[in-house]
N, C-alpha and C positions, 0 to 999 in steps of 0.2 A: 292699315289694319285689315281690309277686306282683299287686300292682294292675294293671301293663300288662298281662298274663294273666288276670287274674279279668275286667277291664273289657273284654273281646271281648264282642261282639254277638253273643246267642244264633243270629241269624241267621247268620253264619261258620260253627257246628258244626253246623246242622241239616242232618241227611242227606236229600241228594237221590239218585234215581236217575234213571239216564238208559240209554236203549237203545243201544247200536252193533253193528256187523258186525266181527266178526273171524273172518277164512278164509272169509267168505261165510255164518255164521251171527249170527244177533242175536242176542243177549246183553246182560242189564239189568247196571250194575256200580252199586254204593251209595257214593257220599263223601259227604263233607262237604263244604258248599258251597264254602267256602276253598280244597278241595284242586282242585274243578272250575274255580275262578277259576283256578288257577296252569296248570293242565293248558289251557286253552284261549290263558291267554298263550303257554304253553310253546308250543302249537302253529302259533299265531299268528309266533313268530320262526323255525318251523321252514319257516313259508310253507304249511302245511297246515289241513286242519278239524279239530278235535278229534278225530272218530270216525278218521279220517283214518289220525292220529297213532298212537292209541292202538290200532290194529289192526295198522300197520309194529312199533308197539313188541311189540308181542304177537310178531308173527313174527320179530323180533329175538333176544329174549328166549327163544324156543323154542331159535331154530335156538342159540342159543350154549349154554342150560344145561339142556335138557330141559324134561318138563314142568315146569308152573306153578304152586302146589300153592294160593297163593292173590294172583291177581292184582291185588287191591284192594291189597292191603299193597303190592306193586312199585308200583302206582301212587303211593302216598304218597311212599315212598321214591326216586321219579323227581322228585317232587316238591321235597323236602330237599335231592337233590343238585340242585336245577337254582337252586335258592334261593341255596345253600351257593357252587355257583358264579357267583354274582351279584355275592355279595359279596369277591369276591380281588380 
């Protein structure tokens, strides 16, 4: 049952980080490669860069719910729904 799960490519979960700008400062964020693959398609249909994206999202996500407390995890969860709505 858990085979299509176990059978992921260690390369998917190894955490990369990658530097961006958000508000004009750089900032390193850590995913998993998987999560960075969906985040650049993500931004890619947004017609954006990755860093791009993920700096609009940052000030999205401020201005609507305050601060951030940990934006790795919204990232993920950006991700899930963006998957989640792939498939309706």
């Amino acid at each position: 049952m858990c085979e299509i799960y176990s059978s992921t490519p260690p390369m998917e979960y190894e955490q990369t980080t990658r530097s961006v700008r958000i508000n004009g400062a750089v900032t390193s964020i850590r995913l998993e490669r998987r999560f960075w693959n969906i985040l650049d398609e993500l931004a890619a249909e947004e017609k954006s860069t990755t860093g791009k994206f993920i700096s609009r999202l940052h000030t999205e996500a401020y201005n609507l719910n305050g601060e951030i407390s940990n934006f790795a995890s919204l990232l993920r969860v950006v991700c899930t729904t963006f998957l989640s709505g792939r498939s309706n």
